[in-house]
C-alpha positions in Angstrom: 6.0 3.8 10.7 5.1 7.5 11.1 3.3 9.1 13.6 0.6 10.2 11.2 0.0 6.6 10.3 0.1 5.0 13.5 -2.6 7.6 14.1 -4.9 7.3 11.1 -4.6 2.9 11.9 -5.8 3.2 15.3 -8.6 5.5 14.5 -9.1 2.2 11.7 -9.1 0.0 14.4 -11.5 2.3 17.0 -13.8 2.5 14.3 -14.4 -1.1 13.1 -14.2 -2.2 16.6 -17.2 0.1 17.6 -18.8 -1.6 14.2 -18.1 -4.5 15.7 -19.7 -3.8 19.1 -22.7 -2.8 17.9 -23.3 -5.7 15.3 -22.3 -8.0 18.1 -24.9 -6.1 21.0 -27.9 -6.3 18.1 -27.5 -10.0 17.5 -27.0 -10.6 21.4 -30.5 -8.8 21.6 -31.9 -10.8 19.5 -30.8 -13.9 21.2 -31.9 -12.9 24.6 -35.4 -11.9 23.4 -36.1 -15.0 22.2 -34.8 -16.6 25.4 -36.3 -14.7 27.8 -40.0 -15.5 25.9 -39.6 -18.8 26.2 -38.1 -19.0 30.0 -41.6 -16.8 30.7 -43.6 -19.5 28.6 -42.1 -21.7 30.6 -42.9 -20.8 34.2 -45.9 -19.6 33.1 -46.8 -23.1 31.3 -45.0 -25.4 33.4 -46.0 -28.5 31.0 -44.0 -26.6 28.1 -40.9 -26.6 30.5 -41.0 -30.0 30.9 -41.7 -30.7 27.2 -38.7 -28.4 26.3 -36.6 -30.1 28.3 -37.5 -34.1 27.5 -37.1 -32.7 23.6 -33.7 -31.5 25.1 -32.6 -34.9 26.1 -34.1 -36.6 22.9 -32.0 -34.1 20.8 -28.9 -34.8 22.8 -29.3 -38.7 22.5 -30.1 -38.2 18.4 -26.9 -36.2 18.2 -24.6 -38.8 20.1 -25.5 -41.5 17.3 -24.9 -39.0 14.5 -21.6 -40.0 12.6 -20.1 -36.5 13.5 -16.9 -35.2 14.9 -16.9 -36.5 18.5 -15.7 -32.7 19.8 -18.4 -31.2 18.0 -21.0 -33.4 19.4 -19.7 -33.5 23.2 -19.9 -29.5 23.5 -24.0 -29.9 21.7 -25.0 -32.1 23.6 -23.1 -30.8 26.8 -25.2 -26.8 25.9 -28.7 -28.5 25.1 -28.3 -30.7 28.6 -27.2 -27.5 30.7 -29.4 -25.0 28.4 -32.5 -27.0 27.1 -33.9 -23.7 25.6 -31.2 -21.3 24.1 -29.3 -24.6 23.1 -32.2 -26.3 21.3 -32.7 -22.8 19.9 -28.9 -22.4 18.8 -29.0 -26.2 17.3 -31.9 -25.9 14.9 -30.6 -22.3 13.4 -27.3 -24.0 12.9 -28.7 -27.5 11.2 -32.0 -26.9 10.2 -32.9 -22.8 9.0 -34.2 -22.9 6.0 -32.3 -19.9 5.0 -28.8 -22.0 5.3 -30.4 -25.2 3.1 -31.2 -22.0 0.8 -27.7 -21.5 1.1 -26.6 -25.0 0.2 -28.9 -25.3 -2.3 -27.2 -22.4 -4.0 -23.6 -23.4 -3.3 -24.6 -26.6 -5.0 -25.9 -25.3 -7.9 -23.0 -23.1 -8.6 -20.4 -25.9 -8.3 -22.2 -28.2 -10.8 -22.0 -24.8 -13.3 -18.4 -24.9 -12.5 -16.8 -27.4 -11.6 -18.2 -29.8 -14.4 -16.4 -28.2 -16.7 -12.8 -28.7 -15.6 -10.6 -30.5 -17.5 -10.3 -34.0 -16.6 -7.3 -36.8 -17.4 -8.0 -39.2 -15.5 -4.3 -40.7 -17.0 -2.3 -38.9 -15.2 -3.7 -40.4 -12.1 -2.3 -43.6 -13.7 1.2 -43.0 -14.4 0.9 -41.1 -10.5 -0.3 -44.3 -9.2 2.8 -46.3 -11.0 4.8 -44.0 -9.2 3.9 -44.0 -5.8 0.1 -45.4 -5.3 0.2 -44.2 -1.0 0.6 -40.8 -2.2 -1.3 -41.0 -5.5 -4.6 -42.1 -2.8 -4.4 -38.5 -2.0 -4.7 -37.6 -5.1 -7.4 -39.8 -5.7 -9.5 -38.9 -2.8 -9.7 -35.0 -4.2 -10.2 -36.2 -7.6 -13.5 -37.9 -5.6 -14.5 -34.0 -5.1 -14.2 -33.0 -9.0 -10.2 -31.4 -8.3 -8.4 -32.9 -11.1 -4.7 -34.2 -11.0 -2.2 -32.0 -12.7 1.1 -32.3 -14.5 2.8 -30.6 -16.6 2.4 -27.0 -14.2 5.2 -24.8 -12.8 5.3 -24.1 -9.0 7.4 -21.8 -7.3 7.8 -21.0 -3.6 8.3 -17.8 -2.1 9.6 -18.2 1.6 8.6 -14.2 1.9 5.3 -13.1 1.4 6.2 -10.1 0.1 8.3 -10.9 -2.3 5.3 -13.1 -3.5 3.2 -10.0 -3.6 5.5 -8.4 -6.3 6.0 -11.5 -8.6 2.1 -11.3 -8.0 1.9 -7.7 -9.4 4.2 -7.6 -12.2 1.7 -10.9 -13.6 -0.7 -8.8 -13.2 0.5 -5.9 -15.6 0.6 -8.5 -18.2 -2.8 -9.2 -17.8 -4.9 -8.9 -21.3 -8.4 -10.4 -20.5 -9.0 -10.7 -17.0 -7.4 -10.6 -13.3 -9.6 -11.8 -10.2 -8.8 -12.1 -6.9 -10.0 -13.3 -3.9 -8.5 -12.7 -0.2 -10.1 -13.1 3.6 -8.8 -9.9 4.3 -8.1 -6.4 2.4 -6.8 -3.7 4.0 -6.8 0.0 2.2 -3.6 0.8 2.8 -0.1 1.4 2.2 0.2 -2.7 0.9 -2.8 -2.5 -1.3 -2.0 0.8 -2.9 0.6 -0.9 -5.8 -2.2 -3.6 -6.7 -5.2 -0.7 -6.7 -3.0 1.5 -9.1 -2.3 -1.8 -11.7 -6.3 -2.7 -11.0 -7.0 0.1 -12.6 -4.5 0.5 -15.2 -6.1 -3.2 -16.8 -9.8 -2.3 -16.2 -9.4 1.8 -17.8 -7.5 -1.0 -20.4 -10.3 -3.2 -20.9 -9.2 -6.1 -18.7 -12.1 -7.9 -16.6 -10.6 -7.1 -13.1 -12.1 -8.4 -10.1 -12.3 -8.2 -6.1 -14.0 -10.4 -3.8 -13.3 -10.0 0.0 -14.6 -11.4 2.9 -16.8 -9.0 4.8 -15.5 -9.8 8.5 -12.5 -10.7 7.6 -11.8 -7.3 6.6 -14.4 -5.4 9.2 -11.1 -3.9 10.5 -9.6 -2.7 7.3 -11.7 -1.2 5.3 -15.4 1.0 5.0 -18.1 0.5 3.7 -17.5 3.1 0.6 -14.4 0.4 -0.6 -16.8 -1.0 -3.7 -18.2 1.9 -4.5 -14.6 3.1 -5.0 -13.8 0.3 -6.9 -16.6 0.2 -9.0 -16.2 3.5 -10.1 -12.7 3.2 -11.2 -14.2 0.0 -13.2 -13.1 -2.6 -10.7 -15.7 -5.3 -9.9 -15.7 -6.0 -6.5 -18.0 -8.2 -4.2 -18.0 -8.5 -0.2 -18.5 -12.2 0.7 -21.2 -13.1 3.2 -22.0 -9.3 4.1 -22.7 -9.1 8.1 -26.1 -8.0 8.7 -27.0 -7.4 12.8 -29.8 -10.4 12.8 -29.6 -13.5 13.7 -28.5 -16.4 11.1 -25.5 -18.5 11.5 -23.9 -18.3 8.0 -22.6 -15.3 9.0 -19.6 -17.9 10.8 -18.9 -19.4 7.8 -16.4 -16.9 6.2 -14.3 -16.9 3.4 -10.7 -17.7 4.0 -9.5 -18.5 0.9 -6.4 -16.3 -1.1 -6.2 -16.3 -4.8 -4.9 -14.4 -7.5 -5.4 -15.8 -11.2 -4.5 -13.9 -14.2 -5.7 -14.6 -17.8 -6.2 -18.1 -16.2 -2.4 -18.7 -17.3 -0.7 -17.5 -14.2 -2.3 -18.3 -10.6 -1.3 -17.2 -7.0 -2.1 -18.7 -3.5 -0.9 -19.3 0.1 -1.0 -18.1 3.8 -1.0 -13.9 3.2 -4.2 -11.2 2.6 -3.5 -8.0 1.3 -2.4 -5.9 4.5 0.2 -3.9 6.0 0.9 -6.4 8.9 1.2 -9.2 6.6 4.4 -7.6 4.8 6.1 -6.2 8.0 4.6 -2.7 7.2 3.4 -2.8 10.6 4.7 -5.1 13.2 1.8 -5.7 15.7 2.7 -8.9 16.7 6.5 -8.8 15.7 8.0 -10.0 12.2 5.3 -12.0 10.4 6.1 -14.9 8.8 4.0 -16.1 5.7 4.5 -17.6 2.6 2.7 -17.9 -0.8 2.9 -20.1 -4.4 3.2 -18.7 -7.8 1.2 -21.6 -10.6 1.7 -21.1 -14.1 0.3 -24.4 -16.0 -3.1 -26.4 -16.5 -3.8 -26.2 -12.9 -4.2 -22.7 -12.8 -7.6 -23.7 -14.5 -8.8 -24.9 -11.1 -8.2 -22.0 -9.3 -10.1 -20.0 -12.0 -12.9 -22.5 -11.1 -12.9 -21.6 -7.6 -12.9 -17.9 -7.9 -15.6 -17.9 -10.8 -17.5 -20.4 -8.1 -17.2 -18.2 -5.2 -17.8 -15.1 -6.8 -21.0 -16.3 -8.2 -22.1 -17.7 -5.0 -21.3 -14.5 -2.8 -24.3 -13.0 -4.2 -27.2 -14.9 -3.2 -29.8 -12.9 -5.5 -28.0 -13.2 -8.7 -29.7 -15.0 -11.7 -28.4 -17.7 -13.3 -27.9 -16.1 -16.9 -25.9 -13.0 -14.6 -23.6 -15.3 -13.4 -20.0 -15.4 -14.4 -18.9 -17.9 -16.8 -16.5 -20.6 -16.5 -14.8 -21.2 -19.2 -12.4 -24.4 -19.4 -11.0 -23.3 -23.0 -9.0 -21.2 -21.5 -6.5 -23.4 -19.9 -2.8 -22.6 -19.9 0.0 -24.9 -22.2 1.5 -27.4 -20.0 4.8 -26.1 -19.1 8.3 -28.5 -18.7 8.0 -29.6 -14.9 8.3 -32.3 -12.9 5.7 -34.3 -10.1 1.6 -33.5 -9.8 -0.2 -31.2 -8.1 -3.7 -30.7 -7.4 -5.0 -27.8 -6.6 -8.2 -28.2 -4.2 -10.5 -26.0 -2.0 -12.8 -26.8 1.1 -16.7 -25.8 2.0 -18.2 -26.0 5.3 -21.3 -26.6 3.4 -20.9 -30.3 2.1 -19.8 -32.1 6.1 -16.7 -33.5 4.5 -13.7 -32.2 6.3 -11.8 -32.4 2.6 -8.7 -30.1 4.2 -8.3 -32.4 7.5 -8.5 -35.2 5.7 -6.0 -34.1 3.3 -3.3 -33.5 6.0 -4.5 -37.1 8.0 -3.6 -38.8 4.6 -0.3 -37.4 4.4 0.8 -37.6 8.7 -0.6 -41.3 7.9 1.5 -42.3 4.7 4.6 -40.3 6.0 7.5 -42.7 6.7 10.7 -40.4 7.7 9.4 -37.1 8.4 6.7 -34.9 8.5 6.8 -30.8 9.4 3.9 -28.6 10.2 3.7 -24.9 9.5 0.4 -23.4 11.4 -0.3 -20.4 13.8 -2.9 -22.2 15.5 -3.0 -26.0 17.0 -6.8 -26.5 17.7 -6.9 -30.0 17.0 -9.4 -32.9 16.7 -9.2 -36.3 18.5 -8.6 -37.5 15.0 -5.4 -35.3 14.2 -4.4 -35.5 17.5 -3.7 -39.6 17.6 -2.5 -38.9 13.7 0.0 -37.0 14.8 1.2 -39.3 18.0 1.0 -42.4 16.3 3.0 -41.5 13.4 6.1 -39.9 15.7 5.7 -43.1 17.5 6.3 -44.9 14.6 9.4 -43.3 14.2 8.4 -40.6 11.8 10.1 -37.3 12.6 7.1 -34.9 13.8 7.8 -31.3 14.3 5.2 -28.1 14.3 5.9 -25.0 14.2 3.8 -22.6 15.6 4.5 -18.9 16.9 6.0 -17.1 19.0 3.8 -14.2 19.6 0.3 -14.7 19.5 -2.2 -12.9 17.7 -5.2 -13.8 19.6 -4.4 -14.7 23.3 -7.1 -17.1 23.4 -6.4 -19.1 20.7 -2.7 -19.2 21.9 -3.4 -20.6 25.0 -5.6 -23.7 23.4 -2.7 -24.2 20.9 -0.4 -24.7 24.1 -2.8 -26.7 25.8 -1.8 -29.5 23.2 1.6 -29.5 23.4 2.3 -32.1 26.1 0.0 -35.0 25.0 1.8 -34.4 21.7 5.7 -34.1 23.2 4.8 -37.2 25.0 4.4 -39.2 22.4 7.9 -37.8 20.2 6.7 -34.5 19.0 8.8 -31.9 18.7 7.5 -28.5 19.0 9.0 -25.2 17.8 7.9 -21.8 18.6 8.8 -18.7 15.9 10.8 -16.4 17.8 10.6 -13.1 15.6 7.3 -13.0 16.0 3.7 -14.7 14.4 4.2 -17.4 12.2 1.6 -17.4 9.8 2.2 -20.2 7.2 -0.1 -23.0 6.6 2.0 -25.4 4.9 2.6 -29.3 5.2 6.2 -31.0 3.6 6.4 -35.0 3.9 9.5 -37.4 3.3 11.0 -34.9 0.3 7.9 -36.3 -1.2 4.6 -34.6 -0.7 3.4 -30.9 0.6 0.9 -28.7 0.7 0.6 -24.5 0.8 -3.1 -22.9 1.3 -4.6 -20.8 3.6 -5.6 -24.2 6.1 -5.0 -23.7 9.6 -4.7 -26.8 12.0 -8.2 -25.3 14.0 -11.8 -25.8 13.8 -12.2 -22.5 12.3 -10.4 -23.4 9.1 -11.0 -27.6 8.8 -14.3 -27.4 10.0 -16.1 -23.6 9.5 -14.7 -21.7 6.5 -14.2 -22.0 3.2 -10.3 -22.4 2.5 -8.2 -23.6 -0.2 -4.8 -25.5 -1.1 -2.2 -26.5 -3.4 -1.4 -30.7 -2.7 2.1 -31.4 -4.3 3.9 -34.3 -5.3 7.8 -34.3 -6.5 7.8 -31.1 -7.7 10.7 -29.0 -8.6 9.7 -26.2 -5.4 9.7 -29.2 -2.8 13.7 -28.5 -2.1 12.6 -24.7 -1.6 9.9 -26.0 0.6 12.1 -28.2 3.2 15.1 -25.3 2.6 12.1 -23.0 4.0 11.6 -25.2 7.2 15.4 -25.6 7.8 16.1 -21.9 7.7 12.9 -21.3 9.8 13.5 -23.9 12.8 17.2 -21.7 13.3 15.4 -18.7 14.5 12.7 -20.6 16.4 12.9 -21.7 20.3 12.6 -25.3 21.0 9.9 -25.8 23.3 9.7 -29.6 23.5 12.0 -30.5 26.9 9.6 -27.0 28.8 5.8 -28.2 27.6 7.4 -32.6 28.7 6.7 -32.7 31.8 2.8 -33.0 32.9 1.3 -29.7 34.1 -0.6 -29.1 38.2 -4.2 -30.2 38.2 -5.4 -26.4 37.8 -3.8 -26.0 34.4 -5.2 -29.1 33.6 -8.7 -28.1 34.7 -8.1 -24.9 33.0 -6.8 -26.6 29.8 -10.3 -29.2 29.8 -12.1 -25.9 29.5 -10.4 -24.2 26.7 -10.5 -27.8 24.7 -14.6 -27.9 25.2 -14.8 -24.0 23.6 -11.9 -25.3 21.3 -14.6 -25.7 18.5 -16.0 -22.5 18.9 -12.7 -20.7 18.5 
């Protein structure tokens, strides 16, 4: 990378991380002002203290009998106990602002405009369930949440992301009606110049071409003048959940999701965003590893669902007769190819975990082995006994996570699990080139899954994500080949994290689990 670049990033970097800053000091403001006028309430009205703090302890007791993730409740009840008033305060702005049942409210409406009309053939879950009825009950569980089950669709499996992002281009120059995409993260740079310059070819063309990014998720890549750019070169574009500097906690559900989908024929997905880091134009973290899925078949349709579903619902104020239309006519010819797939997405909105229970249905039916692809191990009590109880049944458990980390917080919580899982027959790899940024799941030749879902809270539990579930089809080979060639360059860190780390580490370890949630 040239000087001149490595320049003009940093000064990137300096100035989204003094945006940052100051968004962050504003909302921390906020906070405290309402905390401090209620601590001088308090010792001013010594009755309200008291009041505040039995309310504190009825609170705590309703949330232990809630049927909730244990983690989630321990570190609630733990905050409102220690913290009656900035806990209690905390609690109700996360499960009871009116502004987020707004929200919900909204996000429901949308999906019933959307997802309702998707194709759905119900026999194909029939001749799956012939064939293999543990693996079909996957299927069946996402068909529960309106994501149909597809045959009939081609699948291929790039190992290197960018060599994804160019089969994802030249689809795109073949675009006639319309090309959307949606990515966590876009960064205005060297990566994103070939896919502005063909954005703009198809809309001065005529073709619908549209942007949605997540709004933190790209704080450090681009300014605020990106969708005006966009727009006037006749690019729609739309920032997901914009960050505003007051207090309402929807701002931590982002958008994680990645999808490409053009003329709803030819459809795109996996662990990469649209940045220089994730194609080894930079190397901040050493070589990334990342992966992505071209679809050309019937199930593109549901990834046109979610980007129509998404787009619509970034916009709070838009009208109903504004909003983009669905429309299920569109859906591709089945194509000659083998096994199902059903493509799915998840909402922190609806309190069903859909992308954790995904992967606990597949570690649970998994008979000879079972290998993990994710840069981050932040897991529930749930996928934690998942994953012990199937090595001890014999199934061969390995994760791979990476070498260097990205966030050195984050890293540390994802080693903090590796000895109760090594103890009970997990095998542990660590990437040695560098970050390891795949999120992909491949069971028994049988089953996998590609999407943008980490193995943390932030991804099963906080953001909006999406997935690919597989079942015998022709990429699977690709898939395991993928994981073979990987584990060569990766250091085997099972026999190091075996043996039972000093009581400080451990103390230091109980910590990072509690905050584990929060990460």
């Amino acid at each position: 990378m040239s000087k001149k670049r490595t320049v003009e990033r940093k000064t990137a970097i300096k100035n989204s991380i003094g945006r940052i800053i100051i968004f962050g000091l504003l909302v921390l403001a906020q906070l405290a002002g309402f905390i401090i006028l209620f601590i001088l309430l308090g010792n001013k009205f010594p009755s309200l203290d008291i009041l505040m703090r039995a309310l504190a302890l009825i609170v705590a007791l309703g949330i232990n009998a809630r049927d909730h993730n244990g983690v989630f409740k321990l570190i609630w009840v733990i905050v409102i106990l220690i913290f009656p008033i900035p806990g209690l305060l905390f609690y109700v702005l996360n499960n009871y602002s009116s502004s987020k049942h707004k929200i919900k409210k909204r996000l429901e409406k949308v999906d019933l405009m959307v997802f309702s009309h998707l194709n759905y053939n119900d026999d194909v879950f029939v001749e799956f369930k012939k064939e293999d009825p543990a693996r079909a009950s996957n299927a069946r569980y996402l068909r529960s949440f309106d994501f149909p089950i597809f045959e009939g669709t081609d699948i291929k499996y790039y190992p290197v992301a960018y060599d994804c992002y160019k089969a994802q281009i030249e689809d795109i120059k073949k675009a006639e009606k319309f090309v959307y995409l949606e990515y966590h993260a876009i960064e205005n740079k060297e990566a994103f110049e070939p896919l502005h310059e063909v954005l703009k070819e198809k809309a001065a063309s005529g073709v619908d071409c549209r942007v949605l990014y997540d709004d933190v998720g790209s704080f450090l890549f681009i300014n605020s003048d990106f969708i005006k750019v966009l727009e006037s070169e006749g690019i729609n574009c739309n920032a997901f959940n914009p960050a505003y500097p007051f207090v309402q906690l929807f701002m931590n559900n982002r958008d994680h999701r990645k999808i490409t989908v053009v003329d709803g024929k030819v459809g795109y997905t996996g662990g990469y965003n649209i940045a220089d880091e994730y194609f080894n134009i930079v190397n901040p973290y050493g070589h990334w590893k990342d992966n992505g899925i071209r679809i050309e078949g019937p199930a593109v349709e549901s990834l046109t669902a979610m980007f129509v579903e998404m787009w619509n619902f970034a916009d709070l104020k838009r009208k109903d007769d504004d909003m983009l239309v669905f429309d299920a006519s569109e859906t591709a010819q089945a194509v000659k190819e083998n096994g199902y797939c059903v493509p799915y997405c998840d909402s922190p909105l609806d309190m069903e975990p859909i992308g954790e229970n995904v992967y606990l249905n597949m570690i649970n039916n998994s008979q000879e082995y079972c290998w993990i692809m994710s840069p981050y191990l932040v897991l529930s009590d749930e996928m934690a006994r998942a994953l012990q109880i199937a090595a001890k049944r014999g199934v061969d458990v390995r994760i791979m996570t990476p070498g260097i980390p990205d966030k050195k917080v984050t890293y540390g919580v994802t080693r903090s699990y590796y000895n109760m899982l090594i103890n009970y027959g997990v095998k542990i790899y660590e990437y040695t080139p560098g970050f390891n940024h795949s999120k992909t799941f491949i069971c028994d030749d049988k089953c996998a899954v590609v999407g943008t879902i980490n193995l943390d809270f932030r991804s099963l539990y906080h953001h909006f994500e999406n997935a690919v579930y597989m079942y015998r089809t022709d990429c699977l080979p690709d898939i395991k080949k993928d994981f073979i060639d990987t584990f060569e360059k990766c250091r085997d860190v099972t026999e190091k994290y075996s043996r039972r780390p000093n009581i400080f580490i451990r103390f230091f370890k109980s910590i990072l689990r509690l905050v584990a949630p929060l990460l």
